[in-house]
SERO-564114 format. One record per residue (C-alpha): residue number from 1; x, y, z. Coordinates in steps of 0.001 Angstrom, whole numbers, plus 500000, padded with zeros to 6 digits. Example, Ala and Ser with C-alpha at 12.3 -4.5 7.8 and 13.67 -1.06 7.14 Angstrom:
<nodes>
node nr->1	x->512300	y->495500	z->507800
node nr->2	x->513670	y->498940	z->507140
</nodes>
This chain:
<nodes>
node nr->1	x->544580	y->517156	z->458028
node nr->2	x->545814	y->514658	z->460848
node nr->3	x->546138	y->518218	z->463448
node nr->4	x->542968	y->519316	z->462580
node nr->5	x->541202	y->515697	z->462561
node nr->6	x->542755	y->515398	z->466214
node nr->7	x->541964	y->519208	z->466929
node nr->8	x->537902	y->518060	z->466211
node nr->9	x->538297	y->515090	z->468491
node nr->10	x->539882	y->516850	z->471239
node nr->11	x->536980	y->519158	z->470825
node nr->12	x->534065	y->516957	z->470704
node nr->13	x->535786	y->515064	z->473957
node nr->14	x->535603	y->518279	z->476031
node nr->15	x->532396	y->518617	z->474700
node nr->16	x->531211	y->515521	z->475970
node nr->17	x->533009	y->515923	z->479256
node nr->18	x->531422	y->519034	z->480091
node nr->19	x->527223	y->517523	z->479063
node nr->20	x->528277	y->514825	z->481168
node nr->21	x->529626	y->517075	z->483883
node nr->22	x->526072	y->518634	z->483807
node nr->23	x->524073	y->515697	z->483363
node nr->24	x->525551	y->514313	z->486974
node nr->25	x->524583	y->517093	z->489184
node nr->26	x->520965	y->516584	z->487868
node nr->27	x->520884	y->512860	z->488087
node nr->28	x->521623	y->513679	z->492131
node nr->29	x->519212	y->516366	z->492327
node nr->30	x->516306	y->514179	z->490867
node nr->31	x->517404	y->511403	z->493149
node nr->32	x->517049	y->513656	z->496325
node nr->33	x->513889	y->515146	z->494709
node nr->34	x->512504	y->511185	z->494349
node nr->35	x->513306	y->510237	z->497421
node nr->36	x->511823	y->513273	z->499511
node nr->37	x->508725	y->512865	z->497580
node nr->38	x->508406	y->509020	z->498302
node nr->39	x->509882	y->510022	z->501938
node nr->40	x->506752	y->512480	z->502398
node nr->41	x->504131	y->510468	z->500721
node nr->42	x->505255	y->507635	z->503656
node nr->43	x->504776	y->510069	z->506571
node nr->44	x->501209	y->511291	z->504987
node nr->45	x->500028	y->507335	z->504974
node nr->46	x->501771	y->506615	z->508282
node nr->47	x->499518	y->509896	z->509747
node nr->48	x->496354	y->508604	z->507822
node nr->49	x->496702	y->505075	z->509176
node nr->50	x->496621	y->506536	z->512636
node nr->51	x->493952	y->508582	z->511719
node nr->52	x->492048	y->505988	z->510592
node nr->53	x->492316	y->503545	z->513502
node nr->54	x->491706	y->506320	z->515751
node nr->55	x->487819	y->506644	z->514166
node nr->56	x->487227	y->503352	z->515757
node nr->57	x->487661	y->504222	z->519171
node nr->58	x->484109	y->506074	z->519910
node nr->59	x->482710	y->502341	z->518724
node nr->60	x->485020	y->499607	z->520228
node nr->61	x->484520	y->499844	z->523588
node nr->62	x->480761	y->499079	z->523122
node nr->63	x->481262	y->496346	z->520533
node nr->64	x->484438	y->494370	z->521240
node nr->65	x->483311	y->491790	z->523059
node nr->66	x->480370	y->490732	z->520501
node nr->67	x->481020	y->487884	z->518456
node nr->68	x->480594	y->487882	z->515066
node nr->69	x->478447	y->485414	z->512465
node nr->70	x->480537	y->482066	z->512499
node nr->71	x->479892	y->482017	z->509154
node nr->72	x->481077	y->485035	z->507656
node nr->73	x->484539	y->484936	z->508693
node nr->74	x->485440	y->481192	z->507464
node nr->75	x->483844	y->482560	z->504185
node nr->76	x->485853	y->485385	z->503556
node nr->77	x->489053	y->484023	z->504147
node nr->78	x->487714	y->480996	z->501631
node nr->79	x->487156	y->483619	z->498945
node nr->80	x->490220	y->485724	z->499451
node nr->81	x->491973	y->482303	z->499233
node nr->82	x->490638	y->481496	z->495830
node nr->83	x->491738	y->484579	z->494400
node nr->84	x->495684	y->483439	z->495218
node nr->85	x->495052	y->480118	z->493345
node nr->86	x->498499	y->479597	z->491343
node nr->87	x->500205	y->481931	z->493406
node nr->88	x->504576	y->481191	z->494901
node nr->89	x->503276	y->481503	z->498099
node nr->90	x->500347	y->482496	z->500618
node nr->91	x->500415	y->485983	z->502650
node nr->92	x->500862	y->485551	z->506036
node nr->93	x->498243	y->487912	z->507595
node nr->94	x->495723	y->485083	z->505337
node nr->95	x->498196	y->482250	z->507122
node nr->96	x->497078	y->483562	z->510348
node nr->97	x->493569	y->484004	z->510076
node nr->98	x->493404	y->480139	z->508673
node nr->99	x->495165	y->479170	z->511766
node nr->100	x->492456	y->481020	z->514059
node nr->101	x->489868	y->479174	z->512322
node nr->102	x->491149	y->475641	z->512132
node nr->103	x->491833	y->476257	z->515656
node nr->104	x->488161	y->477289	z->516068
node nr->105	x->488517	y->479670	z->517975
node nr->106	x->485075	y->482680	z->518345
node nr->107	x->485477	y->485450	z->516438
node nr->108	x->484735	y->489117	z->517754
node nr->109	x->483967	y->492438	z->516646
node nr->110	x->487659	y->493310	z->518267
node nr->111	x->489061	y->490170	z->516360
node nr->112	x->487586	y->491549	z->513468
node nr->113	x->488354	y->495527	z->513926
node nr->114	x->492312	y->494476	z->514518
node nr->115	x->491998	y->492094	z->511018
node nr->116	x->490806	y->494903	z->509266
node nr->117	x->493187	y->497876	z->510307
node nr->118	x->496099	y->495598	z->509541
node nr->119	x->494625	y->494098	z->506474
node nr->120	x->494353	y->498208	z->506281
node nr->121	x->497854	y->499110	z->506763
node nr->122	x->498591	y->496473	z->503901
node nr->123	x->496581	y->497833	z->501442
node nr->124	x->497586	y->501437	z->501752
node nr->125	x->501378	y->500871	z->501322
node nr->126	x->500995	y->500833	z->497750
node nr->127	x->503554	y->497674	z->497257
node nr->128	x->501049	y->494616	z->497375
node nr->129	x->501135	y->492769	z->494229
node nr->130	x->498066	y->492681	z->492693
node nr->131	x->496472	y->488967	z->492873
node nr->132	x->497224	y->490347	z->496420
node nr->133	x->496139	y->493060	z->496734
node nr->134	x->492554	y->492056	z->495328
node nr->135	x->492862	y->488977	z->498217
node nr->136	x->492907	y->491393	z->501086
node nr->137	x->490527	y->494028	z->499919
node nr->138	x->487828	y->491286	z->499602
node nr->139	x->488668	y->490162	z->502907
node nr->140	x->488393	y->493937	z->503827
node nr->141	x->485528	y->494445	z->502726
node nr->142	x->483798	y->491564	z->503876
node nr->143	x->485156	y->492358	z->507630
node nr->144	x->483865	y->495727	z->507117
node nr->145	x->480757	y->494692	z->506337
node nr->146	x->480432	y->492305	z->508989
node nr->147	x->481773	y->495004	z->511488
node nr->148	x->478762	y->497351	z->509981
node nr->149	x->476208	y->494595	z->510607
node nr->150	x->477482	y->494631	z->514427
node nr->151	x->477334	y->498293	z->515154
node nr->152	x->473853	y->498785	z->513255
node nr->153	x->472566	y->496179	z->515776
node nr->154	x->473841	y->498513	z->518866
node nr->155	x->472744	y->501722	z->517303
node nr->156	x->476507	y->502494	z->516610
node nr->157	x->476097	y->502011	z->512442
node nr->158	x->476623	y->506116	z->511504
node nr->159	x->480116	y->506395	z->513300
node nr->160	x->481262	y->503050	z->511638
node nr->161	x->480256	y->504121	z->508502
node nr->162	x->482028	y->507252	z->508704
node nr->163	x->484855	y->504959	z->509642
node nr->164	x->485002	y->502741	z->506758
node nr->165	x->484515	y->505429	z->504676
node nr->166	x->487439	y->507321	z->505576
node nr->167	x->489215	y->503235	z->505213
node nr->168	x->487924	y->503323	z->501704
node nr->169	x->489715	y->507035	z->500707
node nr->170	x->492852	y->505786	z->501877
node nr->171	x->492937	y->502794	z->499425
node nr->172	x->492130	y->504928	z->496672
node nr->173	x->495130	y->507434	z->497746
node nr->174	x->497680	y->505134	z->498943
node nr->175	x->496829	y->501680	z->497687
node nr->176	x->498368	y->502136	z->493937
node nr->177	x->502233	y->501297	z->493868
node nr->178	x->504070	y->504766	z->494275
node nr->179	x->506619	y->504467	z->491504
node nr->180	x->505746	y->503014	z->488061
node nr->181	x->503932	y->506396	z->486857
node nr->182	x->504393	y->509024	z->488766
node nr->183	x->505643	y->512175	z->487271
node nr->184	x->509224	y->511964	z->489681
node nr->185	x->509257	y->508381	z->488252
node nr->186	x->508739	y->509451	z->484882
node nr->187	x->511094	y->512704	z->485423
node nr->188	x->514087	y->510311	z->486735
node nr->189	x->513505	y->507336	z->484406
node nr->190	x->513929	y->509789	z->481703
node nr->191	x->517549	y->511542	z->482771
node nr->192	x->518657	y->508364	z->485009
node nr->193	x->517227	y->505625	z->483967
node nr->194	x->519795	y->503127	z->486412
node nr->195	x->518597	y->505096	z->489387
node nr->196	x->514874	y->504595	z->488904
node nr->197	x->515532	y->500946	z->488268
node nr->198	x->517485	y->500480	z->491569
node nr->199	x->515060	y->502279	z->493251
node nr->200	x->511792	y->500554	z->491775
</nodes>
Protein backbone atom coordinates (compact mmCIF):
# COMPACT_ATOMS: atom_id res chain seq x y z
CA UNK A 1 0.00 0.00 0.00
CA UNK A 2 2.95 2.46 0.98
CA UNK A 3 4.39 1.92 -3.16
CA UNK A 4 1.24 2.52 -4.48
CA UNK A 5 0.23 5.49 -1.96
CA UNK A 6 3.70 7.07 -3.12
CA UNK A 7 3.09 5.84 -6.83
CA UNK A 8 -0.43 8.27 -6.61
CA UNK A 9 1.59 11.12 -5.20
CA UNK A 10 4.30 10.98 -7.59
CA UNK A 11 1.51 11.04 -10.07
CA UNK A 12 -0.62 13.80 -8.97
CA UNK A 13 2.91 15.92 -8.57
CA UNK A 14 3.66 15.53 -12.31
CA UNK A 15 0.29 16.28 -12.78
CA UNK A 16 0.46 19.45 -11.18
CA UNK A 17 3.82 20.27 -12.67
CA UNK A 18 2.73 19.94 -16.07
CA UNK A 19 -1.04 22.46 -15.44
CA UNK A 20 1.36 24.68 -13.98
CA UNK A 21 3.82 24.38 -16.83
CA UNK A 22 0.80 25.43 -19.03
CA UNK A 23 -0.73 27.89 -16.92
CA UNK A 24 2.77 30.08 -17.18
CA UNK A 25 3.04 30.45 -20.84
CA UNK A 26 -0.56 31.91 -20.73
CA UNK A 27 -0.08 34.16 -17.79
CA UNK A 28 2.85 35.81 -20.29
CA UNK A 29 0.78 35.77 -23.24
CA UNK A 30 -2.16 37.69 -21.49
CA UNK A 31 0.39 40.04 -20.05
CA UNK A 32 1.78 40.96 -23.58
CA UNK A 33 -1.85 40.87 -24.85
CA UNK A 34 -2.73 43.61 -21.78
CA UNK A 35 -0.14 45.61 -22.31
CA UNK A 36 -0.38 46.04 -26.25
CA UNK A 37 -3.95 46.78 -25.78
CA UNK A 38 -3.34 49.54 -23.06
CA UNK A 39 -0.09 50.42 -25.30
CA UNK A 40 -2.55 51.07 -28.40
CA UNK A 41 -5.42 52.60 -26.60
CA UNK A 42 -2.45 55.37 -25.43
CA UNK A 43 -1.33 56.10 -29.02
CA UNK A 44 -5.24 56.41 -30.19
CA UNK A 45 -5.74 59.25 -27.24
CA UNK A 46 -2.29 60.74 -27.83
CA UNK A 47 -3.54 61.07 -31.87
CA UNK A 48 -7.06 62.34 -30.69
CA UNK A 49 -5.59 64.95 -28.36
CA UNK A 50 -3.72 66.34 -31.31
CA UNK A 51 -6.60 66.10 -33.26
CA UNK A 52 -8.50 67.90 -31.07
CA UNK A 53 -6.27 70.91 -30.43
CA UNK A 54 -5.69 71.11 -34.01
CA UNK A 55 -9.76 72.09 -34.52
CA UNK A 56 -8.90 75.23 -32.76
CA UNK A 57 -6.59 76.63 -35.06
CA UNK A 58 -9.15 78.03 -37.91
CA UNK A 59 -10.57 80.13 -34.62
CA UNK A 60 -7.54 81.31 -32.49
CA UNK A 61 -5.93 83.55 -34.50
CA UNK A 62 -9.09 85.76 -34.64
CA UNK A 63 -9.96 85.39 -30.96
CA UNK A 64 -6.81 85.17 -28.84
CA UNK A 65 -6.32 88.36 -27.92
CA UNK A 66 -10.07 88.98 -26.56
CA UNK A 67 -10.49 88.93 -23.02
CA UNK A 68 -12.87 87.06 -21.44
CA UNK A 69 -15.87 88.00 -18.68
CA UNK A 70 -13.83 88.73 -15.38
CA UNK A 71 -16.35 87.03 -13.84
CA UNK A 72 -16.65 83.77 -15.27
CA UNK A 73 -13.28 82.56 -14.78
CA UNK A 74 -12.91 83.37 -10.83
CA UNK A 75 -16.30 81.46 -10.75
CA UNK A 76 -15.40 78.39 -12.23
CA UNK A 77 -12.37 77.74 -10.55
CA UNK A 78 -14.61 78.60 -7.15
CA UNK A 79 -16.96 75.78 -8.13
CA UNK A 80 -14.47 73.23 -9.30
CA UNK A 81 -12.84 74.03 -5.90
CA UNK A 82 -15.86 73.10 -3.89
CA UNK A 83 -16.19 69.89 -5.43
CA UNK A 84 -12.46 68.85 -3.84
CA UNK A 85 -13.73 69.88 -0.34
CA UNK A 86 -12.16 67.02 2.02
CA UNK A 87 -9.82 66.07 -0.48
CA UNK A 88 -5.39 64.99 0.55
CA UNK A 89 -4.52 67.53 -1.65
CA UNK A 90 -5.41 70.16 -4.51
CA UNK A 91 -4.51 69.45 -8.38
CA UNK A 92 -2.07 71.55 -9.59
CA UNK A 93 -3.45 72.65 -13.01
CA UNK A 94 -6.50 74.21 -10.23
CA UNK A 95 -3.16 75.53 -8.12
CA UNK A 96 -2.23 77.42 -11.11
CA UNK A 97 -5.22 78.94 -12.28
CA UNK A 98 -5.77 80.31 -8.44
CA UNK A 99 -2.41 81.80 -8.71
CA UNK A 100 -3.36 83.69 -12.10
CA UNK A 101 -6.26 85.07 -10.41
CA UNK A 102 -4.97 86.20 -7.06
CA UNK A 103 -2.37 87.67 -9.14
CA UNK A 104 -5.13 89.39 -11.18
CA UNK A 105 -3.96 89.05 -14.00
CA UNK A 106 -6.78 89.51 -17.59
CA UNK A 107 -7.92 86.57 -18.81
CA UNK A 108 -8.11 85.76 -22.69
CA UNK A 109 -9.75 83.65 -25.08
CA UNK A 110 -5.95 82.13 -25.62
CA UNK A 111 -5.65 81.92 -21.70
CA UNK A 112 -8.72 80.17 -21.79
CA UNK A 113 -8.27 77.82 -25.10
CA UNK A 114 -4.67 76.58 -23.46
CA UNK A 115 -6.77 75.90 -19.84
CA UNK A 116 -9.08 73.91 -21.60
CA UNK A 117 -6.89 71.59 -23.93
CA UNK A 118 -4.81 70.78 -20.89
CA UNK A 119 -7.66 70.52 -18.52
CA UNK A 120 -8.44 68.26 -21.89
CA UNK A 121 -5.48 66.13 -21.93
CA UNK A 122 -6.34 65.41 -18.14
CA UNK A 123 -9.56 64.23 -18.57
CA UNK A 124 -8.98 61.87 -21.42
CA UNK A 125 -6.18 59.82 -19.73
CA UNK A 126 -8.64 57.83 -18.02
CA UNK A 127 -6.57 57.87 -14.48
CA UNK A 128 -8.14 61.02 -12.69
CA UNK A 129 -9.77 60.05 -9.58
CA UNK A 130 -13.11 60.83 -9.56
CA UNK A 131 -13.86 63.89 -7.01
CA UNK A 132 -11.27 64.91 -9.72
CA UNK A 133 -12.24 64.20 -12.40
CA UNK A 134 -15.81 65.86 -11.84
CA UNK A 135 -13.48 69.20 -10.65
CA UNK A 136 -11.98 69.62 -14.06
CA UNK A 137 -14.85 68.74 -16.29
CA UNK A 138 -16.87 71.56 -14.60
CA UNK A 139 -14.09 73.77 -15.09
CA UNK A 140 -14.16 72.40 -18.74
CA UNK A 141 -17.14 73.02 -19.37
CA UNK A 142 -17.50 76.29 -18.04
CA UNK A 143 -14.25 77.43 -20.20
CA UNK A 144 -15.94 75.95 -23.07
CA UNK A 145 -18.76 77.76 -22.66
CA UNK A 146 -17.15 80.91 -22.10
CA UNK A 147 -14.88 80.23 -25.21
CA UNK A 148 -18.42 79.65 -27.20
CA UNK A 149 -19.76 82.98 -25.92
CA UNK A 150 -16.45 84.63 -27.52
CA UNK A 151 -16.53 83.13 -30.94
CA UNK A 152 -20.48 83.60 -31.33
CA UNK A 153 -19.68 87.33 -30.78
CA UNK A 154 -17.07 87.25 -33.90
CA UNK A 155 -19.23 85.10 -36.06
CA UNK A 156 -16.76 82.16 -35.35
CA UNK A 157 -19.55 80.06 -32.98
CA UNK A 158 -20.15 76.91 -35.76
CA UNK A 159 -16.33 75.94 -35.95
CA UNK A 160 -16.07 76.14 -32.05
CA UNK A 161 -18.87 74.15 -31.64
CA UNK A 162 -17.69 71.55 -33.85
CA UNK A 163 -14.64 71.85 -31.67
CA UNK A 164 -16.03 71.21 -28.36
CA UNK A 165 -17.96 68.69 -29.67
CA UNK A 166 -15.32 66.58 -30.90
CA UNK A 167 -13.69 67.65 -26.87
CA UNK A 168 -16.84 66.13 -25.54
CA UNK A 169 -16.43 62.46 -27.63
CA UNK A 170 -13.11 62.15 -26.34
CA UNK A 171 -14.20 62.24 -22.63
CA UNK A 172 -16.73 59.79 -23.23
CA UNK A 173 -13.99 57.40 -25.03
CA UNK A 174 -11.00 58.02 -23.05
CA UNK A 175 -12.05 59.62 -19.80
CA UNK A 176 -13.15 56.19 -17.89
CA UNK A 177 -10.05 54.48 -16.13
CA UNK A 178 -8.74 51.79 -18.71
CA UNK A 179 -8.37 48.83 -16.39
CA UNK A 180 -10.98 47.97 -13.71
CA UNK A 181 -13.50 46.35 -16.39
CA UNK A 182 -12.27 45.82 -19.38
CA UNK A 183 -12.53 42.45 -20.90
CA UNK A 184 -8.23 42.09 -20.97
CA UNK A 185 -8.67 43.17 -17.29
CA UNK A 186 -11.23 40.77 -16.63
CA UNK A 187 -9.40 38.00 -18.95
CA UNK A 188 -5.99 38.49 -16.84
CA UNK A 189 -7.53 39.02 -13.38
CA UNK A 190 -9.09 35.74 -13.94
CA UNK A 191 -5.78 33.43 -14.95
CA UNK A 192 -3.21 35.97 -13.15
CA UNK A 193 -4.67 37.64 -10.75
CA UNK A 194 -0.89 39.13 -9.22
CA UNK A 195 -0.26 40.54 -12.65
CA UNK A 196 -3.43 42.58 -12.99
CA UNK A 197 -2.90 43.85 -9.49
CA UNK A 198 0.69 45.08 -10.23
CA UNK A 199 -0.41 46.46 -13.20
CA UNK A 200 -3.69 48.31 -11.92
Amino acid sequence: KAIADRKAADEKITSEKLKQGKISPTQAKLQNAWSNLRAGVETAREKAWAIGNSKYNGVNGALNKLTANPKMFPDAVINAGETLKGSKSEPTLLKAMEKRIENGDPITYADLQGDYSSLGKELTKGTLDGDVYHAYDILHEAIGEEMQRIADSKGQGAALTEARAYWNRMKQAFGKPFGANDAATKALRTSAPDIAETED
